[in-house]
N, C-alpha and C positions, 0 to 999 in steps of 0.2 A: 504494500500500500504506500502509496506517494506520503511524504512527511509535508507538514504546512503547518503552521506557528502563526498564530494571529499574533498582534503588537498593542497593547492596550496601555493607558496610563500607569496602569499596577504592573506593566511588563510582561511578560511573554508568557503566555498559558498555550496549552495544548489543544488544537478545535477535537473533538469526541472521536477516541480510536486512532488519531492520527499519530504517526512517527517524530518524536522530538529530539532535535540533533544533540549528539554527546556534548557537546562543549556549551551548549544551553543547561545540560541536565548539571555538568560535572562545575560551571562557572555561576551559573544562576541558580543552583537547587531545582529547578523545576524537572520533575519526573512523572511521564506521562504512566498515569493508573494501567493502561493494557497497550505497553506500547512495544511490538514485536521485538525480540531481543536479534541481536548482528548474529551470523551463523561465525562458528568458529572456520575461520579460513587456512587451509592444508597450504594452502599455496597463494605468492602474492607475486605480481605480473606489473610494473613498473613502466610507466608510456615513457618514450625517448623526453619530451618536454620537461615532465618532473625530474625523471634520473640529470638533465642537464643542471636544474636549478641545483640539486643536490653534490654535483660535481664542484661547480662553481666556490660553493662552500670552503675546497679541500683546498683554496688559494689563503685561507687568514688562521696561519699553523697556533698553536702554542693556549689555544683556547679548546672548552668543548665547546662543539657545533652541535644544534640536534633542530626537530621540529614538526610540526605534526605534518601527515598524510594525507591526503585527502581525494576519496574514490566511492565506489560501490562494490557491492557484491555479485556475484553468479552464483551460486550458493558457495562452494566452497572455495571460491577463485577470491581472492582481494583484488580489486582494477584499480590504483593510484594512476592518479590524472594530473594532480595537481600538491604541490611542496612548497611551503613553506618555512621560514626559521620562526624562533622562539620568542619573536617581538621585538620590541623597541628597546635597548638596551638601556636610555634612561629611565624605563621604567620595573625594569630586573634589578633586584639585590646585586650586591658588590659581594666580592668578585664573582665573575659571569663563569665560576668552572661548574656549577650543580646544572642540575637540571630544569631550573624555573622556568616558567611561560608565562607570559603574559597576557592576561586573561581578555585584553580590549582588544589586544592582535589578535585572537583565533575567535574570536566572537566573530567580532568584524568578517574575518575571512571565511568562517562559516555563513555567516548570514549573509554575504555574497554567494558563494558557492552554492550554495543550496537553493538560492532564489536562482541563480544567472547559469549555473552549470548544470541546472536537473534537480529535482527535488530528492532523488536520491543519493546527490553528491553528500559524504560528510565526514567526519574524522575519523578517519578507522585505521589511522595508524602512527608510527613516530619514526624520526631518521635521527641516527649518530653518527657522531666523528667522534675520535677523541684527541685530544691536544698534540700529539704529534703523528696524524696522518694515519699511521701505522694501523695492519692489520692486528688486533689485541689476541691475545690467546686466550683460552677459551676461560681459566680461572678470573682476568680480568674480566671477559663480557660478561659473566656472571655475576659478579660483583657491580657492575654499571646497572644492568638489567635489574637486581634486586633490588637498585634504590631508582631506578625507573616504574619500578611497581609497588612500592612505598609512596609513589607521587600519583598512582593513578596512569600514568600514561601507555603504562606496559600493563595488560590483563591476558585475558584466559582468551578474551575476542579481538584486541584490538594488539598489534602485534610491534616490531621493532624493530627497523632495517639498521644492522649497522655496517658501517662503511669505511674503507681505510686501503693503505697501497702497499702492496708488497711487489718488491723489485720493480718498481714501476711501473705496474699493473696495478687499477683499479678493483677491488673486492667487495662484496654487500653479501652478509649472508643476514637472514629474517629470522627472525625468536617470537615464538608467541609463552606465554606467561602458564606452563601445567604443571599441577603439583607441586607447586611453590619452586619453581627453576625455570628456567630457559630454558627449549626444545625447541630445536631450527629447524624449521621448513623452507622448504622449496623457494626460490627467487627467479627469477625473470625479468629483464627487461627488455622492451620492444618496441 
C-alpha cells in the first residue's frame, strides 16, 4: 500500500492504514497503529547514481563518513536509489567520529523523496566509511555495527552498507542486524 502522511498544525499523523516513513516514526515519534512492517531484505542492489554519491565520500579521509539509504522493496530485494550523508555538520555534536544524524536532514530528504520519488521511496538503509578509507576486518565492523544498532540505524530490517579500498579497489559488503551481530548479505550495484 502507497504511504501518504497528511501535515497538520499538531504535525504529521498517519491518514487510516497508510505506511508512515521510518525517519517520521524514528524523529517525530509518530507510529502508524497497523502500519505494514519493511520485509527483511537477503539482498541489496545499489543504482550506479547512489553508489556515485557514496564514492565521492571516500575523497575527505580521517573522519567517519556514513548516511542513510534510500529505496524500496521487491520483497526481499532492497533497491537504493538514492544516498545521502548524515547532515549538516553544524548541527552534529563535536567531534563528527560517532555516528549522529541529523534529524532536519533526513526528515527533509525523506519528505522529499517520498512525495517526488514515489510514495514508496524511504529509508531502508545506512552507508559507512571509516576514517581511513580502508576495508575494516570483520572484528572492527562489528564493533561499528553494534553501536550503529545502539542508534537505531542498523536493525533486523533496515541494513548497512559498509565501504572502504583495499589495494585500490573499491569494497561495500551489507550487514543486516540478526541475533544481536552482523550477518552480510549479498550486495550489488548497477
Amino acid at each position: 500500500m502507497d504511504q501518504v502522511t497528511e501535515y497538520s498544525s499538531s504535525g504529521p499523523r498517519p491518514v487510516q492504514g497508510q505506511r508512515i516513513p521510518r525517519a517520521t516514526q524514528r524523529f517525530l515519534g509518530v507510529i502508524a497503529p497497523h502500519s505494514p512492517a519493511d520485509p527483511v531484505p537477503g539482498k541489496v542492489r545499489i543504482e550506479h547514481d547512489a553508489w556515485q554519491i557514496i564514492l565521492a565520500m571516500l575523497e575527505q579521509v580521517g573522519i567517519v563518513r556514513h548516511g542513510p539509504l534510500w529505496g524500496s522493496y521487491a520483497d526481499a530485494l532492497a533497491m537504493v536509489t538514492d544516498a545521502g550523508h548524515s547532515g549538516y555538520r553544524q548541527a552534529l555534536p563535536l567531534p563528527f567520529q560517532g555516528l549522529h544524524l541529523d534529524p532536519t536532514y533526513i526528515l527533509g530528504w525523506s519528505d522529499c523523496l517520498s512525495n517526488y520519488g514515489g510514495n514508496d521511496t524511504d529509508w531502508i538503509g545506512h552507508w559507512l566509511i571509516l576514517p581511513d578509507n580502508q576495508v575494516a576486518d570483520d572484528l572492527a565492523v562489528q564493533q561499528w555495527l553494534a553501536a550503529a544498532a545502539e542508534l537505531g540505524v542498523f536493525t533486523e530490517r533496515h541494513f548497512v552498507v559498509v565501504v572502504g579500498t583495499d589495494a585500490e579497489q573499491v569494497r561495500g559488503r551489507a550487514y543486516l542486524y540478526q541475533q544481536r551481530k552482523a550477518t552480510e548479505i549479498a550486495l550489488s550495484v548497477v
